[in-house]
Structure formats: structure tokens, C-alpha cells
VEXDREN-2710 file (C-alpha; in Angstrom, 1 decimal):
% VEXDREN-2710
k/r/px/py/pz
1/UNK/0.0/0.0/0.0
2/UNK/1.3/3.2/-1.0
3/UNK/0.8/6.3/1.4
4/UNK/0.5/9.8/0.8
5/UNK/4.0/11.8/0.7
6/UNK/5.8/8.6/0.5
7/UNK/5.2/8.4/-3.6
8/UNK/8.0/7.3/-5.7
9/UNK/7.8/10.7/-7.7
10/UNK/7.8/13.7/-5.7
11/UNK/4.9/16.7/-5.9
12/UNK/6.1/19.6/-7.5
13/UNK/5.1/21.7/-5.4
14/UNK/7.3/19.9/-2.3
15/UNK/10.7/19.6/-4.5
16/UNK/13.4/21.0/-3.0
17/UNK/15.0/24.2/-4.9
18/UNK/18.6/22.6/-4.0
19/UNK/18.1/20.1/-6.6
20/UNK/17.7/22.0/-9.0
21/UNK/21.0/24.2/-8.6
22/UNK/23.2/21.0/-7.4
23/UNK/25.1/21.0/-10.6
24/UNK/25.1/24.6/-11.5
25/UNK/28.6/26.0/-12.1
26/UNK/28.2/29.2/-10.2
27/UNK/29.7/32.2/-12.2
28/UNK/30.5/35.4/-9.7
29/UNK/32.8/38.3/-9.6
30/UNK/35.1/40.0/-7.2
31/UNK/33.2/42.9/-5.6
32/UNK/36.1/45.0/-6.8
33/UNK/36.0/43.9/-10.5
34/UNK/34.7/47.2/-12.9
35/UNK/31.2/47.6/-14.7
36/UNK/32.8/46.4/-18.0
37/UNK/34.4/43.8/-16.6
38/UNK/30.9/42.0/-15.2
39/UNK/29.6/43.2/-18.4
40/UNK/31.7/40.9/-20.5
41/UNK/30.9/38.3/-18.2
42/UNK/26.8/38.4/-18.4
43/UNK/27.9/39.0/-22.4
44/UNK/30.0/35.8/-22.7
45/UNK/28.0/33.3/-20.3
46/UNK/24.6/34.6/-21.4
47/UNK/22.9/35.4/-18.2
48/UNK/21.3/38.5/-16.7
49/UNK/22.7/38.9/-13.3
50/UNK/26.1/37.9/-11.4
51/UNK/26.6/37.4/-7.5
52/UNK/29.3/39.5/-6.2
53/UNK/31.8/38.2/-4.2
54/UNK/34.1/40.0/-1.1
55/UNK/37.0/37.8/-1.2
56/UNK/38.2/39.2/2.3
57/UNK/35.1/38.6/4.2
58/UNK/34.2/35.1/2.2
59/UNK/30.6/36.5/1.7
60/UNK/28.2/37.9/-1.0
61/UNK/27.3/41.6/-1.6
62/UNK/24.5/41.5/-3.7
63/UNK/24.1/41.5/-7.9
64/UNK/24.4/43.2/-10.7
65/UNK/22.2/42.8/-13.3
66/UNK/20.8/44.3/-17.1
67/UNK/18.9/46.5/-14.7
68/UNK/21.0/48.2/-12.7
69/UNK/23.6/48.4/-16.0
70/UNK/20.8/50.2/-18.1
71/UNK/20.1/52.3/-14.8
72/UNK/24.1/53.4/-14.9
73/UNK/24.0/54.0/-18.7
74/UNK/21.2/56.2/-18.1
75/UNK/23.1/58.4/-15.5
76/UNK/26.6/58.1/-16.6
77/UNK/24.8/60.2/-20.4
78/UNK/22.4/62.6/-18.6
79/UNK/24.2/65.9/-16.7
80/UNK/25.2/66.0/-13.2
81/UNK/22.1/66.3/-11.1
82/UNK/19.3/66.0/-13.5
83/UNK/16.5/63.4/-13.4
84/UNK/14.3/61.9/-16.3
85/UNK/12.2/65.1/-17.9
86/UNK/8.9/65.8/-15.7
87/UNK/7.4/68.2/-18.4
88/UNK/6.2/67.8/-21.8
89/UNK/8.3/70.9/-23.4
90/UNK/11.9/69.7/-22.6
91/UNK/14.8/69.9/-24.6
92/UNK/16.8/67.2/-25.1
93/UNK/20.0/69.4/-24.3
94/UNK/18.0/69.9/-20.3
95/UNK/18.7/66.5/-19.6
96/UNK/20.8/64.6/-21.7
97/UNK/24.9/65.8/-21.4
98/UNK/25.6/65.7/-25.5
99/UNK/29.4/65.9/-24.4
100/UNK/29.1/62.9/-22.3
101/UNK/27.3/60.9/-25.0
102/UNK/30.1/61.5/-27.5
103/UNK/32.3/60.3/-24.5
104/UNK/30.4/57.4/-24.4
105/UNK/30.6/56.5/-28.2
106/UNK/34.4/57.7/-28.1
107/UNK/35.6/55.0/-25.8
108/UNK/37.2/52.0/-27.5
109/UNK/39.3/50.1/-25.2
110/UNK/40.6/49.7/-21.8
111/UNK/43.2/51.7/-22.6
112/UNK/41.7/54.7/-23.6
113/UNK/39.5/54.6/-20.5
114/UNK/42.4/55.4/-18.4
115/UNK/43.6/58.3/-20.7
116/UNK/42.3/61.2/-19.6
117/UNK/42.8/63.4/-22.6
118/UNK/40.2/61.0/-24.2
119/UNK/37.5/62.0/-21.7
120/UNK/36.0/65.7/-20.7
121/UNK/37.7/66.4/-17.4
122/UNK/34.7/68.1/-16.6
123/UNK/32.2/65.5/-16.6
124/UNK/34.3/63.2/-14.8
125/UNK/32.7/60.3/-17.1
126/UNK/33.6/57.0/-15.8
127/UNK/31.3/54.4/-17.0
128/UNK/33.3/51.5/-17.6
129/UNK/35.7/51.7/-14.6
130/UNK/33.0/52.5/-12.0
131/UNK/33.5/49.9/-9.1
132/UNK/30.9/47.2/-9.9
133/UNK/29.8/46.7/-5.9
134/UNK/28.4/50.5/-6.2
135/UNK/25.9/49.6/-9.3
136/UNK/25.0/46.9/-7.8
137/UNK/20.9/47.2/-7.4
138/UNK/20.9/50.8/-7.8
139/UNK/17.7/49.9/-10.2
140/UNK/15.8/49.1/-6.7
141/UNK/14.0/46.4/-9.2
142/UNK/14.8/42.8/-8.8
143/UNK/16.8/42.9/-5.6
144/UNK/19.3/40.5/-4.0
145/UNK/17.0/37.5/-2.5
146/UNK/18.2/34.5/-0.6
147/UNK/16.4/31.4/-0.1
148/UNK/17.3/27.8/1.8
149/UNK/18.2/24.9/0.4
150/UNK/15.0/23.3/1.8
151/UNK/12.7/26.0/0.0
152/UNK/10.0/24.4/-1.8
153/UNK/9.9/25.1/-5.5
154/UNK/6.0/26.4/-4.9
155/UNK/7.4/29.3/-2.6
156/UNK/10.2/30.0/-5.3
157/UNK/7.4/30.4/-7.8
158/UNK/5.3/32.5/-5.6
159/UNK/8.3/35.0/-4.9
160/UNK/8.3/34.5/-9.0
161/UNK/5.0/35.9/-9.1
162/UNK/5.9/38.9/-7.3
163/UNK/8.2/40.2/-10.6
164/UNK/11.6/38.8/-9.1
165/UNK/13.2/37.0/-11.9
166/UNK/15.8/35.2/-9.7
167/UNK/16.8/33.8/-6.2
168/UNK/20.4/33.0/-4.4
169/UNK/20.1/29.2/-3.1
170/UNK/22.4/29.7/0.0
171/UNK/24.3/26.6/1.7
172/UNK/26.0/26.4/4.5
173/UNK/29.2/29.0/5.3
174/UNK/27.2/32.0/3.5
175/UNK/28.0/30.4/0.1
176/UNK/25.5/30.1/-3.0
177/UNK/24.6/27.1/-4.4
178/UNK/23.7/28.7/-7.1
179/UNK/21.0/31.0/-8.7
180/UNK/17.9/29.7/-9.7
181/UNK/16.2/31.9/-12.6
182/UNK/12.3/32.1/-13.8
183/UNK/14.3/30.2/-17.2
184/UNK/15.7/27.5/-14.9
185/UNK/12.0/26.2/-13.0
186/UNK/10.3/26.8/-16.4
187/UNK/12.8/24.4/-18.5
188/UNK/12.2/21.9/-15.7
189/UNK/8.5/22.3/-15.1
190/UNK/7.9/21.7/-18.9
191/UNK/10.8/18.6/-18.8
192/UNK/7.8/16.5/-17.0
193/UNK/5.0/18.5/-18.7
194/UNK/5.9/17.6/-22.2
195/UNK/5.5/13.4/-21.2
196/UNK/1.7/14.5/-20.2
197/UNK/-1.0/13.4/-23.1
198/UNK/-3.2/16.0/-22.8
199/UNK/-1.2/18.6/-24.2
200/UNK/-1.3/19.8/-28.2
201/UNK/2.3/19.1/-29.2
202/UNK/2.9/16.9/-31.4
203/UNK/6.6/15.8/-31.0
204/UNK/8.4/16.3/-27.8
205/UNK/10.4/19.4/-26.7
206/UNK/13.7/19.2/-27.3
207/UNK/16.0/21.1/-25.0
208/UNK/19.2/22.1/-25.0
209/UNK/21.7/19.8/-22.1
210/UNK/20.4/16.9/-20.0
211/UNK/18.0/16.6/-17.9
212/UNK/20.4/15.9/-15.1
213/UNK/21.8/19.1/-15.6
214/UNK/18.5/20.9/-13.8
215/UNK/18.0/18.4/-11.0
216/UNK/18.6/15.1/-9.5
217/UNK/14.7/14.4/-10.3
218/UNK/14.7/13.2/-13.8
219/UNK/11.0/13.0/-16.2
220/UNK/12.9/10.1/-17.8
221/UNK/13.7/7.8/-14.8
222/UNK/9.8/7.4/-14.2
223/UNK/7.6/5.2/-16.5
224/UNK/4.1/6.9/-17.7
225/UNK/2.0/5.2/-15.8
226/UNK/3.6/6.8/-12.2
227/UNK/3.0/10.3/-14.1
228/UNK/0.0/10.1/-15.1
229/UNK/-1.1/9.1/-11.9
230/UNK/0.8/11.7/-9.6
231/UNK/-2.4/13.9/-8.8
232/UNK/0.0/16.7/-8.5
233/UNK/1.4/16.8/-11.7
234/UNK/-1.8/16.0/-13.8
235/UNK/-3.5/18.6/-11.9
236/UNK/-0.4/21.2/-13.1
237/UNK/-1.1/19.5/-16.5
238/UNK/-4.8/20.0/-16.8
239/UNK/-4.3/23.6/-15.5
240/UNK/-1.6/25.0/-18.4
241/UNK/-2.9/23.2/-20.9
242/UNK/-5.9/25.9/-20.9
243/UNK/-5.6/28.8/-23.2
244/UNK/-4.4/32.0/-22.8
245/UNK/-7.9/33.2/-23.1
246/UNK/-9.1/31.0/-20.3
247/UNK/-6.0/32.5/-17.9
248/UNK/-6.4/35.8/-19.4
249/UNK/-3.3/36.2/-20.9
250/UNK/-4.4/36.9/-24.7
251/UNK/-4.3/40.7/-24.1
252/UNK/-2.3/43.2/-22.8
253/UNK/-1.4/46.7/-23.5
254/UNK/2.2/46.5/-25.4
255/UNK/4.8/49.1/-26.4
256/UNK/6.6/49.7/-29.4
257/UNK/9.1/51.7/-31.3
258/UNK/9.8/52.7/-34.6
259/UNK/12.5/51.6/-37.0
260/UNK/14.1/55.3/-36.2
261/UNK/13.3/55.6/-32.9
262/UNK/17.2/56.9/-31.0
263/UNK/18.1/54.0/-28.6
264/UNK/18.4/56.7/-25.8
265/UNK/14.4/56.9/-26.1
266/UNK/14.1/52.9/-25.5
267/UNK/16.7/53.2/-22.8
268/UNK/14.6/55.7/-21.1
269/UNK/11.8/53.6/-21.5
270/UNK/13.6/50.6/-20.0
271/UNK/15.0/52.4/-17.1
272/UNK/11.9/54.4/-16.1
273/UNK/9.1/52.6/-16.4
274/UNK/11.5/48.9/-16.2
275/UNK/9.9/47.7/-19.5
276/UNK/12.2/44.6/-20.5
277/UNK/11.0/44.5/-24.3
278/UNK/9.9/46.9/-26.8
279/UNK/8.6/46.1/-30.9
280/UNK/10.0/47.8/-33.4
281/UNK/7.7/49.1/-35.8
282/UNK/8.6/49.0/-39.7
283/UNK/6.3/50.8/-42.7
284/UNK/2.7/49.6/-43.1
285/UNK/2.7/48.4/-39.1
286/UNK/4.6/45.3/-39.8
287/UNK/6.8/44.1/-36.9
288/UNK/10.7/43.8/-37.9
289/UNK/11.8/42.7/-34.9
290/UNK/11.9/43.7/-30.7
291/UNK/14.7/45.4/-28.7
292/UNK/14.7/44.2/-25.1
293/UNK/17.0/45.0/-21.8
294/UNK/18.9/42.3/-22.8
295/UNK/20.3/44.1/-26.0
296/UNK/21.5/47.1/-24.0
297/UNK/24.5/45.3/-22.4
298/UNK/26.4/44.7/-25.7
299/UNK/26.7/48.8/-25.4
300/UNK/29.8/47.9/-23.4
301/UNK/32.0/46.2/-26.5
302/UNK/34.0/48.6/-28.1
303/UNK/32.1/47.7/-31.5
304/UNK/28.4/48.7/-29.9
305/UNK/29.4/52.1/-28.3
306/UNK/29.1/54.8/-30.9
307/UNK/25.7/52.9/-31.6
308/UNK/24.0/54.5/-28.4
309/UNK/23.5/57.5/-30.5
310/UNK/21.7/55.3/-33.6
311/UNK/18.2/53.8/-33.9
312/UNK/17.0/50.8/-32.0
313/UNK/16.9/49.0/-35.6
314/UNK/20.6/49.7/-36.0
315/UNK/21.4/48.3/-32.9
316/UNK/19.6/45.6/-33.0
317/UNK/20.9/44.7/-36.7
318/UNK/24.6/44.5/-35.5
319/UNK/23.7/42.6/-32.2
320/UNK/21.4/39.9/-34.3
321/UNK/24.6/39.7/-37.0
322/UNK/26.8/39.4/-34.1
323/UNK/25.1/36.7/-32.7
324/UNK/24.4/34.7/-35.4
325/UNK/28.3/34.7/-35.9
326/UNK/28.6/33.7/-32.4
327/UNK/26.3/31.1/-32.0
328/UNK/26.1/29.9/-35.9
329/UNK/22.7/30.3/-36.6
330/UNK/20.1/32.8/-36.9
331/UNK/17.3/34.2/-34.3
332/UNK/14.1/34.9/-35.5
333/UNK/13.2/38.3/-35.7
334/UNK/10.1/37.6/-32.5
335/UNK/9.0/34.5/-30.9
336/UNK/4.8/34.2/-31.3
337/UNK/2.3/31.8/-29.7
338/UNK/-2.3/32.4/-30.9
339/UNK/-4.7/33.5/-28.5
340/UNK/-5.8/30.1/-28.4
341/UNK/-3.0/28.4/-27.7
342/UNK/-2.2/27.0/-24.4
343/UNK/-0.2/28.5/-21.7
344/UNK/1.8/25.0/-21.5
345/UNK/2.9/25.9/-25.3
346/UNK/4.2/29.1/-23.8
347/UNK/5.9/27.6/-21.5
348/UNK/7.6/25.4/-24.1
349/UNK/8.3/28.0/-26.4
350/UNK/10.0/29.8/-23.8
351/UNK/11.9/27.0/-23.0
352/UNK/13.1/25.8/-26.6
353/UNK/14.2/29.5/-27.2
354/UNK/16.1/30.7/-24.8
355/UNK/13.5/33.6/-24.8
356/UNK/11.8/35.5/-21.6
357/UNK/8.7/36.7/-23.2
358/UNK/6.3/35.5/-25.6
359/UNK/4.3/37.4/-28.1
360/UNK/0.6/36.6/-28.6
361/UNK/-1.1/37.4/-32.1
362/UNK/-4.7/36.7/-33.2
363/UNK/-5.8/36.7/-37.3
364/UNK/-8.6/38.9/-36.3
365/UNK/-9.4/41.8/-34.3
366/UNK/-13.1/42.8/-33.1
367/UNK/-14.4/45.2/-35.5
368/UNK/-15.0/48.7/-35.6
369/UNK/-13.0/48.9/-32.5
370/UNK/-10.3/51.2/-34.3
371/UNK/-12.7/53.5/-36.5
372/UNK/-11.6/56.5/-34.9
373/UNK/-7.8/55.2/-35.0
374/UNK/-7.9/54.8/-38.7
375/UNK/-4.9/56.0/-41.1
376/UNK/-1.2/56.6/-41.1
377/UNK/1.1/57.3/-38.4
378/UNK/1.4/60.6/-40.0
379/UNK/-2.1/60.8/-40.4
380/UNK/-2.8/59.7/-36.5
381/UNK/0.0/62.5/-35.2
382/UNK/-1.8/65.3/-37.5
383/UNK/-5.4/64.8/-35.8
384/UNK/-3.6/65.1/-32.3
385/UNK/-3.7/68.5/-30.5
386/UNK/-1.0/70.5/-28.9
387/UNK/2.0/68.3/-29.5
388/UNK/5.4/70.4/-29.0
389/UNK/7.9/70.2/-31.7
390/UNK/10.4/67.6/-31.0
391/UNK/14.3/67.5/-31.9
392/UNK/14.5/64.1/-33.9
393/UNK/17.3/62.9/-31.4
394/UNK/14.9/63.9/-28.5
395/UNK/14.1/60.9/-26.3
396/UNK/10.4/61.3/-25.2
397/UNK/8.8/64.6/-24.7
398/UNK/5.0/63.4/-24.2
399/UNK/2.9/62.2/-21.2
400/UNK/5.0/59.1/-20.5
401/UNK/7.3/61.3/-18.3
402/UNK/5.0/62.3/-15.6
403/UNK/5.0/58.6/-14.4
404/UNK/6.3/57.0/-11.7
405/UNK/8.3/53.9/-11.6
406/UNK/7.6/53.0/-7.7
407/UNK/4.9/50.4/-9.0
408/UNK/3.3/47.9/-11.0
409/UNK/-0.1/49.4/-10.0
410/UNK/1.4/53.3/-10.9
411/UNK/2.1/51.7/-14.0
412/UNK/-0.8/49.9/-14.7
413/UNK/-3.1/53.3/-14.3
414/UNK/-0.9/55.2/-16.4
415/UNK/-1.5/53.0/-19.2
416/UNK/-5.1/53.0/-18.6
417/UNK/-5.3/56.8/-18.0
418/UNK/-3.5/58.0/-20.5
419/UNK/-4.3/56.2/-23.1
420/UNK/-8.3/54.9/-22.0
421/UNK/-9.5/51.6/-23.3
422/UNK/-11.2/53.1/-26.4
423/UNK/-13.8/50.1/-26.0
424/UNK/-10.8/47.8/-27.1
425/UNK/-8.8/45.9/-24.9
426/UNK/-6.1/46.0/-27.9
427/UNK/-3.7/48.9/-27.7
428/UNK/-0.6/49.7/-29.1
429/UNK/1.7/52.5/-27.9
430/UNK/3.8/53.3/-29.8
431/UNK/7.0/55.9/-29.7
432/UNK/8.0/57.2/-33.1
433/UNK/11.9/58.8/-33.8
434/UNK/10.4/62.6/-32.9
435/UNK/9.9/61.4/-29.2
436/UNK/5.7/61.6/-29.3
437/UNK/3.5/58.4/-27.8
438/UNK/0.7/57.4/-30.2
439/UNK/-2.0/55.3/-30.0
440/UNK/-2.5/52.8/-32.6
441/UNK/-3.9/49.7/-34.1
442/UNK/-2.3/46.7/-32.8
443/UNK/0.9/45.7/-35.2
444/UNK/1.1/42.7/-37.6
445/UNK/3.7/39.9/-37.9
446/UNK/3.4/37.0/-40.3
447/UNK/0.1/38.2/-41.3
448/UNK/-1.6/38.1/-37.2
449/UNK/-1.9/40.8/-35.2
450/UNK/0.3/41.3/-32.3
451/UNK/-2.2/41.7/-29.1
452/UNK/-0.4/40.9/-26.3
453/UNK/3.0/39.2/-24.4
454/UNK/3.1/36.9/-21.9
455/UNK/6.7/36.7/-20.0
456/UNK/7.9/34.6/-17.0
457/UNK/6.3/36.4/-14.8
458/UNK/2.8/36.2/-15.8
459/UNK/2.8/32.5/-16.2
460/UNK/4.3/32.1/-12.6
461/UNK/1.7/34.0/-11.3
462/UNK/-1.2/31.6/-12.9
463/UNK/0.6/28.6/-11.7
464/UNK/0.8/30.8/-8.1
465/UNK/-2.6/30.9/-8.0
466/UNK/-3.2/26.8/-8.0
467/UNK/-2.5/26.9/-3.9
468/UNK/-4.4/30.5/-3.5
469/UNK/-7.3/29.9/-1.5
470/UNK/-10.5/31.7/-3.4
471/UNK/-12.0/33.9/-0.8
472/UNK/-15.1/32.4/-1.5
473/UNK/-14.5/28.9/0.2
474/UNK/-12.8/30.8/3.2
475/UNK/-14.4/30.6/6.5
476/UNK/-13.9/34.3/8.3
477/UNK/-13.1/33.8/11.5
478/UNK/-12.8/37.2/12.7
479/UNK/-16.2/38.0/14.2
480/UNK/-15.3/35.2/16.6
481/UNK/-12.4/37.6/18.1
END
């Protein structure tokens, strides 16, 4: 007789987190290594964030990570003392230090950094040599957080839900075991998924490195049979394999660029309001590709530097050539899932890809819910009032800059007070190269409109909600104090 908790496969929600980071080569840096120095390291191991380490004390000071690097590029180009623009009729020259751009783009190698007569001696520029330990979470988003080994990979997924992207797994002695990312659970949760039935794939997910690499609990060592009849799992299994219209994930207001739009304006995007990804919007509304946070850090090679000054396009062209050199293949130019698909083939995607975010596109839209939005870009810019006259290198000069970045929920009501609902839950703002926020129809790729993006995030916060108690089969106890 078999009895509860003594199964031969584990719950998911019970497994440890320390098996899942118990072969992870840990990759840190000395707490008194430079910005372009853990820069090179995110670049060349292809991660996001990296412990730092205080070889004296034997302990860990915190992260760095994309975050915190765009935060520093922001500062290290605007002048001494001067926050993001608060009103609409700024000048780029009120906040942006042109002198400290050019530094920027000047820059080729370490040894330039250290000549002086390379760099203003009045703006003190020192991007590249700043002391990493003093960047590190100066974004105040996605924070240093430490977890046991003995942490239960439902409470890692509910501190998921909360918009961290990462933990630490500490061991004894202060030391990390390693760092378990959103990417990490996801590739592992789908290594069991994908042996479920009830999903629509056709062929098996094939990901890149073993199994064994993520965890000592391996899909393969179990037959069907003791899968299929793990309550936990099939209950997971029946739960993602809904669509994204059942979870509510089919729409969501998204941002975009144009093919011209400067790279400061999506770096003022990213660091203000912490987007991680932005489209880029080509001629007839056609989707070319997306720029995300991810993109900004190759800004710190010598070949990407005078690029800061160039569209988002540009950018993104070199850094797609330079990876396809790298890695010896191409990328498409966005990853895309239907409305109707499943929030398990998200979760696949996501893990086959490599990718943080997927984009959702429907074949249809609801009709006549853009009438009044009709026409051209041109054509949508002309029939709005009172916009200033923008310098074509200006950032953003419109409405975006009154917000504040303290919150999801700040954010959140912008977006819905500034640009309404228009009886359409499908919005598209868009930022064009003069530095003015439109509202348009949604844009198209392969044909489908693009009407939504699901990341990490959101599907940890649906599988979150499987051990959330709905308040209506709670007992309320509190009349009884």
C-alpha cells in the first residue's frame, strides 16, 4: 500500500530548490571587479545577473544585473544632477549631457579609458571603470533574494510571481549554491509536462543539455503510468494546458518603437518605467523585430558604443549579425504563440528559445474597435492636439514622463489613463523617432496581429494561484475575536 507523501515521484510543489542548482557552475565576480568587466561576463556566459563576491570577508554583496547596467548608462549620459524630464516641453539638451554621449561612443578600449585626454575632465565620465559593488541594485528592481536549500519550489514560484526574476540558493558557510532563474523552473517544469498526453504538441520538446543538468529528479527515470497518476502533476497539467484566453493572458497593452526611434528613447523607456522588451515598428505596421534589456548590455563592447547614439533598428541589426556569428545560426526576428494556444505551449516555447517573453497574435481583431484610429502614423499625429515640436534625437517629450516607476499598479493606471481603453482591450503605444507616444492599431507579424505578451512572470503568477485559496470557500473567523 502506498501512502500519501511517500510516492516514488515527488509533488512539484514539495521539491526542494537545491536540486535544482546542485550541478550549477556558479559564475560570480570580485566585488572590486569594474562595470565592463561583469559586463563581458553576463555577455559571454549569457545570463542577466552575477553574485558579487568579497574575497576578504568570504561572503556575497548582492548582484548586478541588465537592470542596474541600463540604470548606470542612463546616468553616466544625462548631466550631473538632472532626473528623467517631468514636463512635456523639454529639450533634449535639459537632460541629456551631449558631451558625455560623445564620450560614451568615443571610448574604444581599456586603454583609452584610463587616458584622460580622451575624456571631458569636466564631466568626470567613468562608465566603464565604476567599481561594480556600487551599481550593484541601484535599479531598486529585482533585488538580491536569498532562499534555503530546503525552500520548496511552490514558494520559489510564488516569490516569481511577485516580478523577481531570480533567487540566491544559499548553503552552509554564507555560500550560494547557485541561482535559480524564472528560465531554470520553467525548462524543468515543462521537462515532466511535455511526457503528459493532454497537451497539443505533437513531437516532444527538445531542450538544449540533459535533464540531469537541472535536478537530480529526472522525467525520464519514471515510466508513464507513475506520471499520469501523480495527482500533483496532472492537476499542473490540466491547468496550463488551458488557453491563454481561459488564464487571461491573450491581451495586454504593449509598447513599441519605430525603425528610427534613437536607442536613448528605449533606454529611457527601459530604465523608467522597467519595461524589459519593446517592438519595433517598420512601414505599413509590420513588426521587424523587438529590442529588449537584454540588448542594452552589448553597449559595453567597443564595436556597440558609438551605436548608443543610432536607432533601435541599428542596434539591434549589428547585435542579431553578431550573434548569429557567435552562435552559428540565426534568431528569429520575434518568438509568437495564438490567443488560443495553451499556456503549456508558452511555456515550451519559452523554454526551446532561450526567450523570456512571448508574443501573442490573433488573425482577427473585433471590429470597428479602431474607426476612430484609422490611417497613417502621419495621419494619427496630425489629428492630435498640442503636441510640441520635438528634436529628432529627442528621447520622449510626451505624457510618459510624468510617471512614476515606484509600481506595477502606478504603471498599470498610467496606461489605462492615459491612453483609455477606447472600448478595445487591444492597444498599441507606440513611440516614433520625434519622441511623441501614439495610440494605434495593434501591429502585424506574419500576417496576425500582435495583441499581447506573456513573460515569465505572468505565467508564474497563474501557476501561483493553484495553492491561492479563493475567498469564497474561506471561513472568516474574525467575528469570533
Amino acid at each position: 500500500m502506498e501512502h500519501t507523501g511517500l510516492s516514488s515521484i515527488h509533488d512539484w510543489e514539495t521539491i526542494q530548490v537545491s536540486g535544482l542548482v546542485s550541478c550549477q557552475d556558479l559564475i560570480q565576480i570580485d566585488t572590486t571587479s569594474t562595470a565592463e568587466e561583469a559586463c563581458l561576463k553576463l555577455i559571454k556566459n549569457s545570463i542577466s545577473s552575477i553574485p558579487l563576491y568579497d574575497k576578504n570577508n568570504k561572503s556575497y554583496l548582492g548582484l548586478f544585473d541588465l537592470n542596474d547596467l541600463v540604470k548606470h548608462i542612463y546616468l553616466c549620459i544625462s548631466k550631473s544632477g538632472t532626473n528623467t524630464p517631468t514636463r512635456t516641453d523639454h529639450e533634449f539638451d535639459s537632460f541629456y549631457s551631449q558631451k558625455r554621449i560623445q564620450d560614451f561612443s568615443k571610448i574604444k578600449n581599456k586603454a583609452e579609458l584610463y587616458d584622460l585626454s580622451k575624456i571631458s575632465s569636466n564631466d568626470e565620465f567613468s562608465f566603464l571603470s565604476k567599481n561594480v559593488l556600487k551599481l550593484s541594485d541601484i535599479s531598486t528592481f529585482d533585488p538580491f533574494y536569498a532562499v534555503l536549500p530546503e525552500t520548496t519550489l511552490m514558494q520559489v514560484i510564488d516569490v516569481f510571481a511577485s516580478r523577481l526574476h531570480r533567487v540566491a540558493v544559499m548553503c552552509d558557510g554564507g555560500c550560494i549554491s547557485g541561482i535559480l532563474s524564472q528560465s531554470t523552473v520553467n525548462k524543468f517544469l515543462v521537462q515532466f509536462l511535455q511526457h503528459f498526453g493532454s497537451s497539443n504538441f505533437s513531437q516532444k520538446l527538445a531542450l538544449s543539455g540533459s535533464t540531469e543538468s537541472l535536478s537530480g529528479i529526472n522525467p525520464n527515470n519514471f515510466s508513464m503510468s507513475e506520471l499520469m497518476d501523480s495527482l500533483s502533476w496532472n492537476s499542473l497539467d490540466s491547468f496550463v494546458s488551458k488557453s491563454l484566453i481561459d488564464h487571461k493572458l491573450d491581451k495586454k497593452i504593449i509598447w513599441a518603437v519605430s525603425i528610427s526611434t534613437p536607442v536613448l528613447s528605449a533606454l529611457y523607456l527601459f530604465q523608467k518605467h522597467q519595461f524589459s522588451s519593446l517592438l519595433i515598428i517598420g512601414s505599413e505596421n509590420v513588426t521587424v523585430g523587438s529590442i529588449s534589456i537584454s540588448d542594452i548590455k552589448y553597449l559595453v563592447m567597443p564595436e556597440f558604443r558609438s551605436l548608443i547614439g543610432e536607432s533601435c533598428l541599428e542596434l539591434l541589426q549589428k547585435i542579431r549579425q553578431y550573434q548569429g556569428i557567435v552562435n552559428s545560426r540565426d534568431s528569429a526576428p520575434i518568438f509568437s504563440v495564438n490567443a488560443t494556444d495553451s499556456l503549456k505551449s508558452v511555456m515550451v516555447k519559452i523554454a526551446a528559445t532561450g526567450s523570456h517573453r512571448i508574443w501573442v497574435t490573433s488573425k482577427n481583431l473585433p471590429s470597428n474597435n479602431f474607426a476612430a484610429e484609422s490611417g497613417s502614423v502621419s495621419d494619427k499625429r496630425n489629428r492630435k492636439n498640442n503636441i510640441p515640436h520635438c528634436d529628432k534625437q529627442n528621447p520622449i517629450t510626451s505624457e510618459v514622463s510624468h510617471v512614476s516607476q515606484n509600481s506595477e499598479n502606478q504603471r498599470d493606471l498610467f496606461n489605462d489613463s492615459l491612453y483609455g481603453d477606447n472600448n478595445s482591450p487591444y492597444t498599441l503605444n507606440f513611440l516614433d523617432h520625434n519622441g511623441v507616444t501614439l495610440k494605434l492599431t495593434p501591429p502585424t507579424f506574419l500576417g496576425n496581429y500582435i495583441i499581447g505578451v506573456v513573460s515569465l512572470t505572468d505565467v508564474f503568477k497563474r501557476i501561483s494561484s493553484l495553492t491561492v485559496a479563493n475567498n469564497d470557500d474561506c471561513i472568516d473567523f474574525t467575528s469570533m475575536n
